[in-house]
C-alpha positions in Angstrom: -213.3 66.3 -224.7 -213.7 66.3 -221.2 -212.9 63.9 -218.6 -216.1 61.4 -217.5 -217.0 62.5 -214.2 -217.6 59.9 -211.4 -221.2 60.9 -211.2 -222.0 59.6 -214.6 -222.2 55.9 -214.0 -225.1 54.2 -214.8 -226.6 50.3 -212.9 -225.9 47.5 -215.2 -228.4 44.6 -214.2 -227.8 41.3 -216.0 -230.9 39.5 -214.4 -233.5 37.2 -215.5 -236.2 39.9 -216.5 -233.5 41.6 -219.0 -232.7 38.3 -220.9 -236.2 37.4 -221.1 -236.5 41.1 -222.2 -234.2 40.5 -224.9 -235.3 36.7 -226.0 -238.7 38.0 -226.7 -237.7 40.8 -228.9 -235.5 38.3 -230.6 -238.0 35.6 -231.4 -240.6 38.1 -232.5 -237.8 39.8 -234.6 -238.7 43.5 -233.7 -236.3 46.4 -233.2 -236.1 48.4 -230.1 -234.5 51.9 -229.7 -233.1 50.9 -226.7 -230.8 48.5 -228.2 -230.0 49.7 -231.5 -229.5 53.2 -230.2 -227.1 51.7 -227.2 -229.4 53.4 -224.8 -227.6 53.9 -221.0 -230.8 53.1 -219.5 -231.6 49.7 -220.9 -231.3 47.5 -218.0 -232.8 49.5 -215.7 -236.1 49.9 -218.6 -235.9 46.1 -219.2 -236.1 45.2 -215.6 -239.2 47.2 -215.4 -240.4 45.5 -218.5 -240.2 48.9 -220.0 -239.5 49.5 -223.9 -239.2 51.8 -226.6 -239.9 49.6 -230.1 -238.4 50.8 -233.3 -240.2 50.2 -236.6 -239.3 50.5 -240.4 -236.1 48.8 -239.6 -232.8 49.6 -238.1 -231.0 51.6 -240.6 -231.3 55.4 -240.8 -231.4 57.4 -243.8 -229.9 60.1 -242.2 -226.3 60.6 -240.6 -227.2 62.7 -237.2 -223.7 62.6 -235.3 -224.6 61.9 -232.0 -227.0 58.5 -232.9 -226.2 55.1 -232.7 -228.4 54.0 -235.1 -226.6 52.3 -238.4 -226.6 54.0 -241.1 -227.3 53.7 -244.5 -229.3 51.8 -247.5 -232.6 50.2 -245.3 -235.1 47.2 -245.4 -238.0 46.9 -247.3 -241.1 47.6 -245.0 -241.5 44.7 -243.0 -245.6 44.0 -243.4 -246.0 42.0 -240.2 -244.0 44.0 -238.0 -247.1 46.2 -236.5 -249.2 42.8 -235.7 -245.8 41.1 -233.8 -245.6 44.5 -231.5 -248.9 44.3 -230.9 -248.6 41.0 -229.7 -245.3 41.9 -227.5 -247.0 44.3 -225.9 -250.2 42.0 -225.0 -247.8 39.5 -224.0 -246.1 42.0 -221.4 -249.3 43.6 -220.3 -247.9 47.1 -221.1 -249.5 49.9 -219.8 -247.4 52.6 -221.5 -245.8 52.3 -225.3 -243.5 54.3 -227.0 -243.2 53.7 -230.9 -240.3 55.2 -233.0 -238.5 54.9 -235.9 -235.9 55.4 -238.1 -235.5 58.0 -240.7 -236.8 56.7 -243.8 -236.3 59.5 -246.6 -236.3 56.7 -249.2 -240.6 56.2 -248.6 -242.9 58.9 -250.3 -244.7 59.0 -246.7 -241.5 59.0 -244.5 -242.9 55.3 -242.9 -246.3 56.8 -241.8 -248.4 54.9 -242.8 -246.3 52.2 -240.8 -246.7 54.0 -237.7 -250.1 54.2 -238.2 -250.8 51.0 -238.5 -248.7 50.0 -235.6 -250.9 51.9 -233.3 -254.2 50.4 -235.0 -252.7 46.6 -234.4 -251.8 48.0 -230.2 -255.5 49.1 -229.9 -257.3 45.9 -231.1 -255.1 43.8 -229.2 -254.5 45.9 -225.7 -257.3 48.9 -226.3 -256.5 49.9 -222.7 -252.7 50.6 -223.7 -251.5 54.2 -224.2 -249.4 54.8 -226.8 -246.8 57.5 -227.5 -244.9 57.7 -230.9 -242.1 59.4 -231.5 -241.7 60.7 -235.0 -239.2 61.8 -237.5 -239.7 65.2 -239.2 -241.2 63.7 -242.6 -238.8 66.9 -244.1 -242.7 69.0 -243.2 -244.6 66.5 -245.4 -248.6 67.9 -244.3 -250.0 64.5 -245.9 -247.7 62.6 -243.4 -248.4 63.8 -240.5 -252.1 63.7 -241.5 -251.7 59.9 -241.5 -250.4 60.0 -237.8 -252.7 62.2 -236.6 -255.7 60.2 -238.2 -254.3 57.1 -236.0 -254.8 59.0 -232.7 -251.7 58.2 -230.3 -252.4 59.8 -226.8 -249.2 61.8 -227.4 -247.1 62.7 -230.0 -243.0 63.8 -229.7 -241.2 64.9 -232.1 -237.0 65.8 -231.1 -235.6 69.0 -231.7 -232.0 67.2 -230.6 -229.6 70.0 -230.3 -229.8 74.0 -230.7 -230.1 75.7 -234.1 -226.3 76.9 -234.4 -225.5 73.1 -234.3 -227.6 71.7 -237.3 -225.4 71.8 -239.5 -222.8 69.6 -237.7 -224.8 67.7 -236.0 -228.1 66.9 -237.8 -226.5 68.1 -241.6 -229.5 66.3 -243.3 -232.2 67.6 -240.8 -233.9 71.4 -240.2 -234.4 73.3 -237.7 -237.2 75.4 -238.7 -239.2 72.1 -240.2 -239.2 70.7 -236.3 -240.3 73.5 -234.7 -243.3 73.5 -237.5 -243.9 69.8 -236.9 -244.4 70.7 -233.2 -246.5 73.2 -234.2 -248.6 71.2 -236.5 -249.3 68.3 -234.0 -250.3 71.0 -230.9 -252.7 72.7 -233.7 -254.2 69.4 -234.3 -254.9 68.9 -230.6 -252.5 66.2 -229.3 -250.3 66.3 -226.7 -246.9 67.0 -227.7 -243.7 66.1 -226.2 -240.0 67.1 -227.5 -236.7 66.6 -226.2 -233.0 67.3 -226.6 -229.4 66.9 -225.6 -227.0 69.4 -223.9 -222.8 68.4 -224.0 -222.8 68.7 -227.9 -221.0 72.1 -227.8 -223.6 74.6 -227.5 -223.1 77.7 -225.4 -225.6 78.1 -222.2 -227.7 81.1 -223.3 -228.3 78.7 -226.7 -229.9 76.2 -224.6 -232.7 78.9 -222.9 -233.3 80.3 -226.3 -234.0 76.5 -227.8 -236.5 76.0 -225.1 -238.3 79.2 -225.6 -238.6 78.2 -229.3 -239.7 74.8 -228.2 -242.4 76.4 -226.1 -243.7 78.5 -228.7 -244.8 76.1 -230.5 -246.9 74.9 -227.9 -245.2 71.6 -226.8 -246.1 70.1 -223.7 -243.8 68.4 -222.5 -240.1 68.7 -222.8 -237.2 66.2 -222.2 -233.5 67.2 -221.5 -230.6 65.1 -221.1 -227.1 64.6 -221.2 -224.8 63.8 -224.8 -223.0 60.5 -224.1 -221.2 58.9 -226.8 -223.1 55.7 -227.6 -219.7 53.9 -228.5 -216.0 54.6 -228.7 -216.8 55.9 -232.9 -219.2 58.5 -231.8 -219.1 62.0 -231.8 -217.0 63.2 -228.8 -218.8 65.0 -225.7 -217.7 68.2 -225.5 -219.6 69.0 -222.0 -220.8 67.2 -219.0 -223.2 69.3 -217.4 -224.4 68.7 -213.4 -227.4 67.7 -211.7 -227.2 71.1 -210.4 -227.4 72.7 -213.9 -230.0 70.1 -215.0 -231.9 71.2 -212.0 -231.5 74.6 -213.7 -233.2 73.8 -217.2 -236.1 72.3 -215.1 -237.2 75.3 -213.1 -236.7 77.5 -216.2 -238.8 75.4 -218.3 -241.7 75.4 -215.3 -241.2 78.9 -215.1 -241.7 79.6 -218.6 -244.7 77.6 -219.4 -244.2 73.9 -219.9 -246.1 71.6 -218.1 -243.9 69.1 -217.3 -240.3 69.3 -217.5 -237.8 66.2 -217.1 -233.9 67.1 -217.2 -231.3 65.0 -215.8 -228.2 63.4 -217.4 -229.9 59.7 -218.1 -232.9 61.2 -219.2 -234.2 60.4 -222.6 -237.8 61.4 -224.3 -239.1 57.6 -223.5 -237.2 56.9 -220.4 -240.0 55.8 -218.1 -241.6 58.8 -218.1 -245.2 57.8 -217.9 
């Protein structure tokens, strides 16, 4: 592993907004991403009143190396959950949601239908509210993502994570080919898509131009590309800190190829304040 560079340091802001931030999510008991994934970039998203919620629980069926997610056996389907986001997000007068989840293999639907209505309870409550989810792959279930397209989020994302040489370490229960597909399936379905993933894992340069063009083909949007930090002192070790300079890199090549919006920098994430 390489040595943390003095650039990578990230604003830690213990005010009032962020412990208000986290007594609401508490008494409501909802999950955010941005907690249960140690996110580098919560205080700065709290102080803005900014979240990413995560439903279905906060236990992953999957064991992706880089997450911070628990893993393991998960909760039943918590019934009331969608109705005490909604009301979170009326409460803070969001403008801008981002809804993910967990990887629920254990439900026939993958948790879609929980999604679904999660983005039925935001409308009647704050109609004027966009909302972006950010979805699991479903392992290619059609009937899923049928569900999510029939609840008509203003965009959806779906992570490829990492280059294809580096499934099998680092998603071992995941596919390549089904993301790329899922991409697919949302732009043919006429949403805006959005995917994102992490450089530092140990891929090689030329691997990372190659995953975007494949990202691009499928007609994604948007794309998202940030730097692999270890979420605690268990996590899988960074192998690579890339520069600004490099990220700035991955952005004019993404521009240049076709995407319409690019966002690459080493704190970026696919819901980090990018509204």
């Amino acid at each position: 592993m390489e040595k943390v560079p003095q650039y990578i340091k990230k604003r830690i802001s213990l005010n009032q907004t962020f412990f208000y931030m986290k007594n609401l999510f508490k008494t409501y008991n909802v999950k955010t991403v941005c907690e249960n994934a140690i996110c580098p970039n919560i205080f700065e998203c709290f102080e803005k009143k900014y979240v990413s919620f995560m439903i279905l629980g906060n236990i992953c069926t999957r064991n992706c190396k880089f997450c911070g997610v628990g893993k393991g056996n998960p909760q039943e389907i918590d019934n009331q959950e969608p109705e005490r986001i909604a009301e979170i997000v009326k409460i803070l007068e969001m403008k801008y949601v981002v809804i993910t989840s967990v990887t629920r293999d254990d439900l026939p639907d993958g948790g879609a239908i929980q999604f679904k209505k999660v983005v039925n309870e935001i409308r009647k409550k704050s109609p004027n509210t966009k909302i972006e989810i950010l979805i699991p792959d479903f392992k290619g279930n059609l009937s899923s993502l049928e569900t999510i397209f029939e609840s008509k989020p203003d965009i959806i994302s779906h992570n490829i994570e990492t280059v294809k040489s580096l499934y099998p370490i680092i998603r071992p229960k995941s596919n390549y080919e089904i993301s790329l597909k899922v991409l697919s399936d949302i732009k043919k379905n006429g949403f805006i898509t959005k995917s994102g993933f992490m450089v530092g894992l140990g891929e090689r340069e030329d691997e990372i131009f190659i995953l975007m063009e494949d990202i691009l083909k499928t007609g994604c949007d948007i794309l998202v590309v940030g730097q692999y930090l270890k979420p605690d002192k268990n996590g899988y070790e960074v192998k690579r800190f890339y520069n600004e300079l490099f990220f700035k890199e991955i952005e004019e090549y993404g521009k240049k190829i076709g995407f319409k919006y690019v966002f690459a920098g080493i704190f970026y994430r696919t819901s980090y304040l990018i509204v």
